[in-house]
N, C-alpha and C positions, 0 to 999 in steps of 0.2 A: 778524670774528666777535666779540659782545660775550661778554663774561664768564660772564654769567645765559644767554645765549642757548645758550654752547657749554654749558653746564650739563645747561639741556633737552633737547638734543639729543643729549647723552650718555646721559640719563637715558632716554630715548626707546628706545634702542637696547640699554640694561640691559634694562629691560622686555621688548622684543621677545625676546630672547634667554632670557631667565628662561620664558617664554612657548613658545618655541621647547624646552627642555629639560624643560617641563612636559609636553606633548605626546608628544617621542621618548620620554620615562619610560612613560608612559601606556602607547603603542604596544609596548612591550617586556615592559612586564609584562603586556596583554595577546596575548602572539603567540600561545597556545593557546586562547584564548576562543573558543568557536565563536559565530557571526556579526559576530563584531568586525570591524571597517571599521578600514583603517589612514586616521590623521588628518595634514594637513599643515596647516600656519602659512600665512596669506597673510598679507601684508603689503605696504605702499606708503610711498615716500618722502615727507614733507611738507616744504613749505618756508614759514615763516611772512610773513606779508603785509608786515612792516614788515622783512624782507630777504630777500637771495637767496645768504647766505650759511651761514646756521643751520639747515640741513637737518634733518629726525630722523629716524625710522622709527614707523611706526602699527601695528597688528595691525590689519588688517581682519577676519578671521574665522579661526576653524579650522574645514575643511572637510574632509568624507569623500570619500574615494579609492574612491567608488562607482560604478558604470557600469551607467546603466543599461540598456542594450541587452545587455551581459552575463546582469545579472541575468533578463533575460526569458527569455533560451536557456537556463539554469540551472535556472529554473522552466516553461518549457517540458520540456525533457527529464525534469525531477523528475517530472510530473503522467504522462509515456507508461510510463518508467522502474517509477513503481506503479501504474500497471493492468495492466501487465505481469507484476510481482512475484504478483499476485493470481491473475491467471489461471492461472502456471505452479505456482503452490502448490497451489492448487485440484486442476488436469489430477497432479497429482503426488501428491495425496491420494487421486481418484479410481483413481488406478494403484494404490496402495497395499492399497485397498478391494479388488481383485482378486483378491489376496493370490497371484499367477500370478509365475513359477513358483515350484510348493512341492508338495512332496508332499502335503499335506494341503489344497491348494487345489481349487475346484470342478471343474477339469478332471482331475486324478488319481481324484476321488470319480467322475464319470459313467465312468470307464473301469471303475471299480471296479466300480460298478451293470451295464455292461454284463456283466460278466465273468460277474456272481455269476447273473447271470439266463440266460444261454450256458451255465453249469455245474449250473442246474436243468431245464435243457432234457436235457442228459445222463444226471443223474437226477434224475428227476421224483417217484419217490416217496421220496429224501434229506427227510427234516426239516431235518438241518442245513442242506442245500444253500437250502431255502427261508426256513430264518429266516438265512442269510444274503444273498441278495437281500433281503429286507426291512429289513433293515439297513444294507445300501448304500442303498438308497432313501433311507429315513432320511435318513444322512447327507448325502446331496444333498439334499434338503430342509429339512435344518437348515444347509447353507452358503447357499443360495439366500437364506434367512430374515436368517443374520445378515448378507451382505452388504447386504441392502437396508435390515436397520438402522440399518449404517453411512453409508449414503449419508443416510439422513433424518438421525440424528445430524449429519453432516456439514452438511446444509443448515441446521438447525437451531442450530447453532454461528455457521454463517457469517452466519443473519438478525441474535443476538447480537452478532455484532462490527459489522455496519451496524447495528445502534441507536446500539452504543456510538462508531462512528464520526462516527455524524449529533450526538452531546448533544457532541461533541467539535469540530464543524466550528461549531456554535453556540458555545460557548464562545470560539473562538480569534475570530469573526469580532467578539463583545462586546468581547472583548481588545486587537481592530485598532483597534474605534470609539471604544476609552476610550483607547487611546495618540494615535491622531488628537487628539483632545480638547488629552492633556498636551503635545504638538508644539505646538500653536495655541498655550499657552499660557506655552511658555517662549517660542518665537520673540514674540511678543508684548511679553517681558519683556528681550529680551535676554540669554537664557540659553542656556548649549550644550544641544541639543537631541539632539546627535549617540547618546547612548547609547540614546534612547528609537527613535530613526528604525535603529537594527541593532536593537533588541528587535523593530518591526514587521516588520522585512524577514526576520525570520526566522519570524515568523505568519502571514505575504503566503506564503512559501513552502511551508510546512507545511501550509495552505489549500489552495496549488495543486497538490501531490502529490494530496492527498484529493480534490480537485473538477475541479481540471482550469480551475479559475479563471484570470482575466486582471486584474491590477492596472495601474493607471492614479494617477501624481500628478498632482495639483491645486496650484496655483500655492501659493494656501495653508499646502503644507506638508504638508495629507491624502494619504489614497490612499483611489481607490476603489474598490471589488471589486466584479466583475459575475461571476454562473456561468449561459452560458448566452445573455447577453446582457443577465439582467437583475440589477438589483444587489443585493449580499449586504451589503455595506457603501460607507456613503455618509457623507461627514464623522465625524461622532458617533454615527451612527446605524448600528443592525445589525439585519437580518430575522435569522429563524431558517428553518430546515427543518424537518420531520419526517416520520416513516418510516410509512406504511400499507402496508396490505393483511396478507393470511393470517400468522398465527402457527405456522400447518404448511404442509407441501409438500404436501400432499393437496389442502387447501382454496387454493392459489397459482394452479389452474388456472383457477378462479371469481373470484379475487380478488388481482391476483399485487401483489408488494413494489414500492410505488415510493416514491420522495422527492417531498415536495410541499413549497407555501411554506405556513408556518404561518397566513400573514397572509391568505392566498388560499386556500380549502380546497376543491380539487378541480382546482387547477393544477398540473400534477410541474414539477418542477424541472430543466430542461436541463442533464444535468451533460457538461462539454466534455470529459472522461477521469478521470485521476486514482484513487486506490483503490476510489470509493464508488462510481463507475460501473461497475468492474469487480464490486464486491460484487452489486449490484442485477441484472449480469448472470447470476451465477451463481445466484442466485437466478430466475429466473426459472424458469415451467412449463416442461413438456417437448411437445415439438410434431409433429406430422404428420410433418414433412421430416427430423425429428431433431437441427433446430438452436436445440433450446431451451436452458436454464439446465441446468450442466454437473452438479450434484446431481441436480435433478429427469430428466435424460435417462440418469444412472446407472443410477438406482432404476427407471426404464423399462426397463432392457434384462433388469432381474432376476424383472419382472415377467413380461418376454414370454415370456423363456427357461422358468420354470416354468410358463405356460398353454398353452406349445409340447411341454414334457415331457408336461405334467399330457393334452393332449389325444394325442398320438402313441399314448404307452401304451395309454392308455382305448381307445382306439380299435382297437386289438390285442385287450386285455384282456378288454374284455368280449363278444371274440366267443368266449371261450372257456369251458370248463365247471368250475363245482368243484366238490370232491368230493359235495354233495348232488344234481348234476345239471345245475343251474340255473346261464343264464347270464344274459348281460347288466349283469352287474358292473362296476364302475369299481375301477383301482390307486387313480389318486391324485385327491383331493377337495380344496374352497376353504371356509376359513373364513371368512365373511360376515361384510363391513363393515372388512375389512383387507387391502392391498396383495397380491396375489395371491402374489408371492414369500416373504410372511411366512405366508402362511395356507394354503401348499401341506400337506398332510398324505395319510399313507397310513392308506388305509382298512381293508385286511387285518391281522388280528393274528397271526394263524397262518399256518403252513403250510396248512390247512383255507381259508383266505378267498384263497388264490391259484389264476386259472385258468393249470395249467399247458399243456393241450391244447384244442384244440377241439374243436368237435358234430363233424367228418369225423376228430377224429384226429393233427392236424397239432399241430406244437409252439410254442405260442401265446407260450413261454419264450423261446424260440430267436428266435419273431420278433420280441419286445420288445428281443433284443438285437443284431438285425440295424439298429435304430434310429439306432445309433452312426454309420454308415456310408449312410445311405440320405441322400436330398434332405433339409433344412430339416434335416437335424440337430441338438437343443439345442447336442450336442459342439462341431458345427461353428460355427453361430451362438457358444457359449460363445468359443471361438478368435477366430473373426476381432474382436471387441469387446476380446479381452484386448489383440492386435495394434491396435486404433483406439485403446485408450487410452495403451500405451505410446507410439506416435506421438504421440499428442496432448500427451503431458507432455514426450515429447524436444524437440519443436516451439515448445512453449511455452517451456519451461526454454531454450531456443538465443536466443527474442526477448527473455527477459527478460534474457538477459549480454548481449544486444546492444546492451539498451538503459543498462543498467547503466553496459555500456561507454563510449555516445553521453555518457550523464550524467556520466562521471567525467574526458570530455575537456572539456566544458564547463564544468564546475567548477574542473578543473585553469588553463583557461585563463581565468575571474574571479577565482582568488586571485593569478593573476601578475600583476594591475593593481592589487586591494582588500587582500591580503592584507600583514601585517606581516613586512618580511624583515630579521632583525635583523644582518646585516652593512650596509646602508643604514642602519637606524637608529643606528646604533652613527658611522657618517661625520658624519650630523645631528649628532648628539648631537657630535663632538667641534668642528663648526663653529660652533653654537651655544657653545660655551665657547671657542672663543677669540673670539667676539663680544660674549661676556658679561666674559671678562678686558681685553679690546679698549674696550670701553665704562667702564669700572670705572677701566684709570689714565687715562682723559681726564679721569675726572670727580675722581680725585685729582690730576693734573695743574691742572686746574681748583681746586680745593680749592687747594693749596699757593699760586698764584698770586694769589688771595684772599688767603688770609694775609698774603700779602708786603704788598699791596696797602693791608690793612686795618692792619696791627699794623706796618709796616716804614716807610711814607710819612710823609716830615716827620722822621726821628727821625736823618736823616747831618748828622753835625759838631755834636751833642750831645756 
């Protein structure tokens, strides 16, 4: 080995090393960085043309400890994991809306209504007894009203957060196509690339929660993202989405909420899961079979329940007499142009405006509140919905830990290949320095023998 040669080669081997403890640093101070990619040194032996003795070491590259067949299960599970999250929020909301069980909930209130109108049948000529059935009425018609408020609020919140969803799934997909851009253009340069390719992998993901997307690299360097099968982002380049149809759950029946491509206006947009396809679900009308959009099929059952009240009574009510004589009167009446549960109202203001008997005699009171207990019951009906919802949200709420679950083992088991585990780093890092102490006295050992060489030759027996 010549002199200059072991030089290089030492120096070769410095380098790699300095290199190698630049890296372990890096990877250390970032082990809490969320999408951080743990990084390793490759490198190769070289040996120069004019021997076969002056070996060095090269850095070929630093590369990320990514996988990406990991990452797809990761992003898979992420996109089921929030539609999931969505649905059981939703079904958990809708239960909430019930406000069951509670004393003051609509099932206390009709037992309440039944009682007070059984205790006007006893006494029929009570004032009080009658402005308290009127008053129970009432108040089942003002819980009727505000639950169905709630449910429109409710829908009405959720269209809000799919806007905000959709200017945000635009956003992140401009985000992928401009980082695409800046990859192309450091590998280009020869520049580490590696911080910008975990900045997208963590957009790619956040994507595919929301859309249910499928990401694809391209030899290049890019990724491309398809929802649906067709693509959101493509090199540089990113389509948008955007959100049509009704601005209320009234008008969703004629015109319901979908995601379309901005670039295509009257094409929806395939979305493969993810939160936004859950959102768009809940949004949807309410339908014949009962399996519409879980707001708009709330707000249905409040409507049915008070046209089922509103007609039972009436239908009682007005075969009876009141105190002028005259029958054929209606209890309770619909305010025109609004939701039947919001615009249930009682017609009587008095005890005077109630039939308590009718034209034979019979107690018209008494059979209003035999109602509780006969076929189609609101009460009844009211029950079994408060039971389908709680189901529906225990149900829900069970698949969303499930999936939670599913997501947190496959996460679990991409950070044990990608993630920084700083008792490894820590063995790097001390291998690296005795490679870097290892390189350093050759190249002083080298150094010294120079000197000899240079300043010592020629000068014995002076």
């Amino acid at each position: 080995m010549s002199t200059f040669g072991g030089i290089r080669a030492a120096f070769s081997g410095l380098a790699a090393a300095r290199t190698g403890l630049d890296v372990v640093g890096g990877n250390i101070a970032n082990v809490n960085t969320p999408g951080y990619v743990r990084r390793t040194v490759d490198q190769t032996s070289t040996v120069p043309a004019v021997s076969t003795h002056e070996a060095g070491v090269t850095v070929t590259g630093i590369r990320r400890m990514s996988d990406a067949l990991a990452d797809a299960a990761v992003r898979n599970a992420g996109s089921v994991s929030a539609y999931r999250d969505v649905v059981a929020t939703t079904a958990s909301a809708i239960e909430d809306v019930t406000g069951e069980p509670s004393a003051t909930g609509l099932s206390a209130r009709l037992d309440t209504m039944w009682s007070s109108f059984q205790a006007l049948s006893n006494n029929p000529s009570d004032p009080t007894a009658a402005r308290t059935a009127l008053s129970a009425s009432q108040s089942v018609a003002q819980a009727l009203a505000d639950s169905s408020r709630a449910s429109q609020a409710g829908w009405d919140r959720a269209r809000g957060e799919t806007a905000t969803d959709v200017d945000r799934i635009n956003g992140t997909a401009d985000a992928i196509a401009e980082l695409n851009g800046q990859i192309l253009v450091a590998k280009s340069r020869g520049q580490d690339a590696n911080p910008l390719l975990d900045q997208r992998d963590q957009l790619v993901a956040t994507l595919t929660r929301m859309t249910g997307a499928q990401a694809s690299a391209d030899d290049d360097g890019t990724v491309a993202v398809t929802i649906g099968g067709s693509l959101l982002v493509d090199g540089t380049s990113a389509r948008h989405l955007v959100l049509t149809g009704s601005q209320t759950m009234a008008g969703s029946s004629t015109d319901p909420v979908q995601v379309r491509w901005a670039d295509r206006p009257g094409s929806a947009a395939e979305l493969g899961g993810g939160s936004l396809a859950a959102r768009i679900q809940t949004l949807a009308p309410a339908r014949p079979d009962g399996k519409g959009g879980a707001w708009a099929e709330s707000a249905a059952v409040y409507d049915r329940i008070a046209t089922s009240l509103a007609s039972q009574v009436n239908g009682i009510h007005s075969t009876g007499t009141l105190a002028d004589g005259t029958t054929g009167h209606d209890f309770f009446a619909f305010t025109p142009g609004v939701p039947a549960a919001q615009g249930l109202r009682i017609v009587p203001t008095d005890a005077a405006g109630i039939a308590v008997r009718t034209a034979t005699g019979a107690s018209a009171a008494d059979a209003i509140s035999s109602i509780a207990h006969g076929a189609g019951s609101p009460s009844t009906a009211w029950t079994d919905w408060v039971g389908a919802a709680g189901a529906a949200s225990r149900d829900a709420t069970s698949s969303a830990n499930a999936a939670e679950a599913a997501e947190s083992i496959v996460t679990a088991d991409r950070l044990s290949r990608t993630a920084v585990d700083v008792d490894e780093e820590t063995l790097d890092m001390l291998t690296y320095q005795h490679a870097f102490q290892g390189a350093a006295r050759v190249m002083t050992a080298m150094d010294e023998m120079l000197d000899t060489l240079i300043n010592r030759t020629g000068v014995v027996g002076r």
